[in-house]
N, C-alpha and C positions, 0 to 999 in steps of 0.2 A: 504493500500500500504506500510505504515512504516513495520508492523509487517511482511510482508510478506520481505523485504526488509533483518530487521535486524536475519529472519530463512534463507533467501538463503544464507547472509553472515555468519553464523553459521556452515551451513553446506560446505559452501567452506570449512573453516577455518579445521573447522575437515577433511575434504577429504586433503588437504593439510600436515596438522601432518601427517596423517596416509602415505602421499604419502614420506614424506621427513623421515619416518622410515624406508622407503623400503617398497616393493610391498609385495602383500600376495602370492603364487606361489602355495602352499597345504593347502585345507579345507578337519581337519578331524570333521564330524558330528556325533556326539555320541548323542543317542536317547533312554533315560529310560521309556520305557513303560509302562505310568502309576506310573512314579517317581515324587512322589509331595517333596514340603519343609519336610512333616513331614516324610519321609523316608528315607530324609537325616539326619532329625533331630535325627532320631531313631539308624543309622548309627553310627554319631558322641557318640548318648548314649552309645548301647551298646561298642564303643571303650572306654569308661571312658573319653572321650573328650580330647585324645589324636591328634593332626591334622591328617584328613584324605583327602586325594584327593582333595577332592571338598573346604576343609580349605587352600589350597595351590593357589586356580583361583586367577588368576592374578584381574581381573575385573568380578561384577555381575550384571545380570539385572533380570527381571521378565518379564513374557508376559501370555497374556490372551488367554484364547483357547474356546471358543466358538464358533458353527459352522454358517454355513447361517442359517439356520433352525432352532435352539435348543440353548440355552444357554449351555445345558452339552454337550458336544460332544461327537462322536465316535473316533475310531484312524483311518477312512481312512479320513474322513474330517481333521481332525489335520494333519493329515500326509501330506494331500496335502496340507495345510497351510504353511507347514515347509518344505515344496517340492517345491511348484510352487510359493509360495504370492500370494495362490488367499484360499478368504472362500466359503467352495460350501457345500452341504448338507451333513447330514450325511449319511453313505454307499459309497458315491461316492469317485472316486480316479483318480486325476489328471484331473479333467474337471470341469469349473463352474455349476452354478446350470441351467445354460440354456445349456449343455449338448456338449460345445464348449470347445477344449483342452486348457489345462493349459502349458505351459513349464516347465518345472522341471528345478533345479538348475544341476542337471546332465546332460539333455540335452544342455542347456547352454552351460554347459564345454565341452560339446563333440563337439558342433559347433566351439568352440576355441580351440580345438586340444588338449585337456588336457586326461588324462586317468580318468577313475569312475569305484568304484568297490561299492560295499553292503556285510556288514554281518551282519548275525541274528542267534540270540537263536530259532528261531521257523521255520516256513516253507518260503522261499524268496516269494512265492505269497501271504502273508499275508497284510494285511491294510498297515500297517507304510514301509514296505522297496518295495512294490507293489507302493505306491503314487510317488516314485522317477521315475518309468519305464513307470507304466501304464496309461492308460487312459479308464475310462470304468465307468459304468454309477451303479455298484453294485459290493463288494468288495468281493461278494462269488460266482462271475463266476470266479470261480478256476483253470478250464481248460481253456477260455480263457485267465484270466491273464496269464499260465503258455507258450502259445501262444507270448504275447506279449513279456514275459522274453526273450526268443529268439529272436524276430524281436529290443529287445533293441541295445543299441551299450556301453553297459555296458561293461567292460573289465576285472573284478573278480566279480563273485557271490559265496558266501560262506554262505550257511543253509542248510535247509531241504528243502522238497517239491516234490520228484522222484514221489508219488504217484500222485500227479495232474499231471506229465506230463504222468505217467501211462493209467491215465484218458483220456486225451485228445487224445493221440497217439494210444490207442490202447494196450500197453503191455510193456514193460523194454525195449523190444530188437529195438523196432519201435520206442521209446522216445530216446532212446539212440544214432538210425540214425540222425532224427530231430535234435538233438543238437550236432551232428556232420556239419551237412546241415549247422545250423545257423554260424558257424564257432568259438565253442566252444568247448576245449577240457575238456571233461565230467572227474571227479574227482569224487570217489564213498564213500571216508574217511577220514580222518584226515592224516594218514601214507602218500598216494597216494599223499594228497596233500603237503606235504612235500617234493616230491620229485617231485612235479609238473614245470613245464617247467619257472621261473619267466615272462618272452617274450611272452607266449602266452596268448590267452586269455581263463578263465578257470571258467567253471561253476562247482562246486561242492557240492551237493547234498550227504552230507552225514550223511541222515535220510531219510525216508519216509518221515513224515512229521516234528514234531520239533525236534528239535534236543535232546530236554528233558529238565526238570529242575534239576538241581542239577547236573549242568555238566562241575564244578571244574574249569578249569583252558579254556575248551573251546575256550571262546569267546576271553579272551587275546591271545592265539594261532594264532586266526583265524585271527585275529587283525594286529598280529605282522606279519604273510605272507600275508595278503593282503597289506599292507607299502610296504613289501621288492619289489613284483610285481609291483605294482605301481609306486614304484622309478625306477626297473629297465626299465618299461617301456617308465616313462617319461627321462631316458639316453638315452633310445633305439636310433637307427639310422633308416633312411630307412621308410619301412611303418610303421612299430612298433613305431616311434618314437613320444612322446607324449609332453605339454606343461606343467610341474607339473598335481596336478591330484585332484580331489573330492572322499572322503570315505565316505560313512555313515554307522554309527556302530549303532545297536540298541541293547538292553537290552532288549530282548521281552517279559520274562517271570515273569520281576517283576509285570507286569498286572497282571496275571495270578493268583499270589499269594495274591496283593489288593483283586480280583472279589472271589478268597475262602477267605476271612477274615484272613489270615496264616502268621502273622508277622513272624516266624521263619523260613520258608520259605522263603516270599521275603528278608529277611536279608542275606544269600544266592544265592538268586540272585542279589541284591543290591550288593554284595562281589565280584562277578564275573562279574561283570559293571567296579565296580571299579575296577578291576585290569588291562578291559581292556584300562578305561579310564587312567593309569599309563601309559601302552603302550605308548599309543596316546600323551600322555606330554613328555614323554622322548623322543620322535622321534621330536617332535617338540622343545625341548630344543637341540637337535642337529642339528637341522634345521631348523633356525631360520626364514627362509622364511615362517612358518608352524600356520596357527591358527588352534586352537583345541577349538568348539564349543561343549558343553555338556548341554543337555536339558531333556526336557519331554513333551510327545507329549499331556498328560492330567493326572490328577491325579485319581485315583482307590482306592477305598473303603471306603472314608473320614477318612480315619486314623488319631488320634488324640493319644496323649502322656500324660498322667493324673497322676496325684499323686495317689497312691494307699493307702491314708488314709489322713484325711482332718487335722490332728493333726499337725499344722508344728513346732510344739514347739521340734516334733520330730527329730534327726541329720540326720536322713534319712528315708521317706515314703516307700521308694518303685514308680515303675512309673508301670502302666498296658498301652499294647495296646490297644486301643480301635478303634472298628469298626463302621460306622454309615451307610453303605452300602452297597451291592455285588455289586456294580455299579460302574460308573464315578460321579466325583463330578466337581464341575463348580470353583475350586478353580483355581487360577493364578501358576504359573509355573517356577521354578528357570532357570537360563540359566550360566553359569558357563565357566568363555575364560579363554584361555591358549595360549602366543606366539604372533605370530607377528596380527598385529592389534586387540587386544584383546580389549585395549583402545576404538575402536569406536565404541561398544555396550555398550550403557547404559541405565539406565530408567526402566521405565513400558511401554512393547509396545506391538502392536498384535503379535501375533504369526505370520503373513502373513509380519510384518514389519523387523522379522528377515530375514527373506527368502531373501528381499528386498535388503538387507544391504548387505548379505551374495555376493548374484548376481553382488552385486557392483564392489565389492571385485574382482571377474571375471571380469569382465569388462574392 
């Protein structure tokens, strides 16, 4: 009863600070897929260890990502870990392992009148930005995730993925009604979207499926117009009129580069994370009301950082990447705040624990 006593007064205490710094009003969610410590570690390398982004977080913590089922996970179980707060098997997205729906932190916010948008490097019905929307019992029914994309109440979608609604619909011209039906104004490009309506709500598909890797400047783009729509939406008046908002940004394709062994690749996309997680701080250093959560939904390839000759008498070895898997590894997970309650994450905690904290935060 003491111990239990002197954790509820603890966590007053903390909900308290955090209340008497002012409320949290925008969570933006940055999501490095398949960004372990050592790919930041490699990051910082190759800049000569000059501060970079992730040297700049206000506060850090760690968190463990193992699924119900599996100590290494997949990304649709992590993702619904870091979606809903709940751990369920891997493959599965948004529902526990007995096949009953999870809440996402997105739906949350939509119950509380907030705007939610998603962008990704890859296809939107993928694992990790799929576990914010969906619920479904297997992460490669494609067509119907791209089913439920629609039936979301999502307010910016920004990746690839036209070909699964391809799929499902039947053909361009009949995916393109449906997502008029859903009452989304369909975006085919980056240009387009640019010149997209901030007010409305806008699904944008501009790839078939990912968007690609090695696609420069991208993700901070798509980063920086999903903010602009979101703020105007949460000014909006009327029915548009929204309560602040939840973004979740993912970094998709640094996986991709872990699971081929291709450090100079993910460094590259690691590059284009980072810039859009720049974005994401600077909107939140001018808007203070604003946390900026940056994580990793599991780490990919066992990447390790090695001296490249065992001589240390030498002034400088050399470092080689090294790979130890095409796989996920079971390693723990940086998590990286920026802005207003940054403070109230700290520790080592599950990955379902952040979600938790996160929800509070709405609350």
């Amino acid at each position: 009863m003491r111990r239990f006593t002197i954790c509820a007064m603890a966590m007053l205490l903390s909900i308290g600070t955090l209340l008497a710094q002012g409320p949290v009003k925008n969570i933006i969610y940055m999501i490095g897929d398949g960004m372990g410590l050592s790919s930041v570690s490699m990051m910082q390398l190759i800049n000569n260890y000059e501060p970079t982004i992730f040297d700049q977080a206000e506060n850090i913590a760690l968190q463990k990502t193992y699924s119900a089922d599996n100590r290494v996970t997949d990304s649709a179980a992590s993702g619904t870990a870091l979606a809903t707060g709940v751990k369920t098997n891997n493959t599965m997205l948004g529902m526990r392992p007995d096949l009953s729906h999870a809440e996402s932190i997105m739906e949350l916010a939509q119950r509380k009148g907030m705007a939610t948008g998603v962008v990704v490097t890859t296809y939107l019905q993928h694992a990790t930005p799929a576990a914010f929307y969906a619920h479904i019992d297997s992460r490669h029914k494609l067509a119907e995730i791209s089913e439920q994309l629609l039936r979301s109440k999502l307010d910016v979608a920004i990746g690839g993925g036209m070909a699964f609604f391809e799929e499902r619909y039947g053909d361009k011209e009949e995916a393109q009604k449906a997502i008029a039906e859903a009452g989304f104004e369909y975006v085919s490009s980056m240009e387009e979207l640019e010149n997209a309506d901030n007010n409305s709500r806008t699904l944008a598909l501009v790839s078939d499926k990912e968007v690609g890797a090695d696609s420069g400047s991208y993700l901070a783009e798509a980063t920086s117009k999903a903010l602009t729509m979101l703020e105007a939406q949460s000014k909006g008046k009327g029915k548009r009129s929204k309560r602040g908002f939840v973004l979740m940004v993912e970094g998709s394709l640094i996986d991709s580069m872990g699971h081929g062994n291709n450090a100079e690749a993910q460094q590259k996309e690691m590059e284009s994370f980072m810039q859009a997680i720049k974005v994401a701080v600077e909107y939140a250093r001018q808007h203070p009301d604003t946390l900026v959560v940056v994580t990793a939904d599991h780490e990919t390839g066992g990447l390790a950082l090695i001296s490249a000759n065992a001589d240390f008498n030498l002034s400088e070895q050399g470092v080689e990447f090294k790979w130890s898997t095409g796989g996920h590894s079971g390693q723990m997970v940086p998590i990286y705040l920026y802005g207003a309650g940054a403070e109230w994450i700290n520790g080592i905690m599950e990955n379902t624990e952040l979600n938790a904290k996160l929800k509070e935060l709405i609350k």
